[in-house]
N, C-alpha and C positions, 0 to 999 in steps of 0.2 A: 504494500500500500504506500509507504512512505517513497520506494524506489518510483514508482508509477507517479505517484506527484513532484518528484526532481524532473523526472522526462519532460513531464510536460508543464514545470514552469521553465524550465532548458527550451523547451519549443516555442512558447512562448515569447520570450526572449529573444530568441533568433528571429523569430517572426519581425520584434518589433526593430531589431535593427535592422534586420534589411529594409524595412518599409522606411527608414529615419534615412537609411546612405542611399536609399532611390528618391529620396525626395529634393528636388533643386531648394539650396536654400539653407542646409542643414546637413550636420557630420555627426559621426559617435565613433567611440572606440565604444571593439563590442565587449559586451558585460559578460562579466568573469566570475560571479556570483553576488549575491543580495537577491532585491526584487524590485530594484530602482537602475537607472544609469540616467545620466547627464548630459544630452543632444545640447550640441553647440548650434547656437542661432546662426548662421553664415551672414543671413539680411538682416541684420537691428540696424541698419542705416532710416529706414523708414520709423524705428522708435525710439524714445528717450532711452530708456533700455529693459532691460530680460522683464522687466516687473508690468511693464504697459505691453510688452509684446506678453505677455500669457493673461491678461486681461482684456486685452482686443481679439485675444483666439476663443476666453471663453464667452466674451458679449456677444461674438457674430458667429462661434461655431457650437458652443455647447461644451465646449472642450474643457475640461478642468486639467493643468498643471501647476507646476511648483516653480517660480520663479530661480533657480539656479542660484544666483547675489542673496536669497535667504541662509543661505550655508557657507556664506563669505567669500571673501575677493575673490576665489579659484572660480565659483561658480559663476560670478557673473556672465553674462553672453551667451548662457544654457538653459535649460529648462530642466527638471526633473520630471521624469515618468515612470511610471510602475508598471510591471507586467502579469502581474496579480488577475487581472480581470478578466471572465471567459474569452475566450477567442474571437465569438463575435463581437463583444464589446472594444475587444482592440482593434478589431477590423472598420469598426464605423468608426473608432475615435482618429484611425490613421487616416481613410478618406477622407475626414472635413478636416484635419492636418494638411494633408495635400493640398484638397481644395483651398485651405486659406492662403498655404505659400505663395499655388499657381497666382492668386489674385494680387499678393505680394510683387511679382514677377515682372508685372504687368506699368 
């Protein structure tokens, strides 16, 4: 039981970086263990910084993150995400991700 739930927050995981390094806009070294990792913003040029850019993603997408600059100067220009949440749950949280960069992009 316990092995069955490393796989698949391991898959999980992997899930969410790939979808973080195919997104324009955004990088990750991939996560080595927890149930968090740290996506660096590549575009904060359009925001003051980490803290209005994950408040503009949860006002116009629904999205809840953790501002990165909450866990000090390392974090800044990142966001915090967890991998915790069923699969479909990361699968719509990473599409309206997308979709907010693409609109970023723009």
């Amino acid at each position: 039981e316990v092995r069955e739930y490393v796989e698949e927050i391991s898959r999980r995981a992997g899930y969410c970086y790939k979808r973080i390094t195919e997104t324009d806009g955004l990088s990750s070294t991939k996560p080595e263990g927890g149930f968090h990792f740290l996506p660096k913003i590549e575009r904060l040029d359009r925001f003051r910084d980490d803290q209005e850019f994950a408040l503009e993603l949860l006002k116009e997408k629904g999205v809840l993150v953790v501002p990165g600059s909450f866990f000090g100067p390392v974090g800044a220009s990142h966001f915090r995400e967890t991998f915790l949440p069923p699969m479909e749950v990361l699968e719509e949280a990473h599409n309206l991700i997308e979709e907010f960069m693409r609109r970023l992009a723009k």
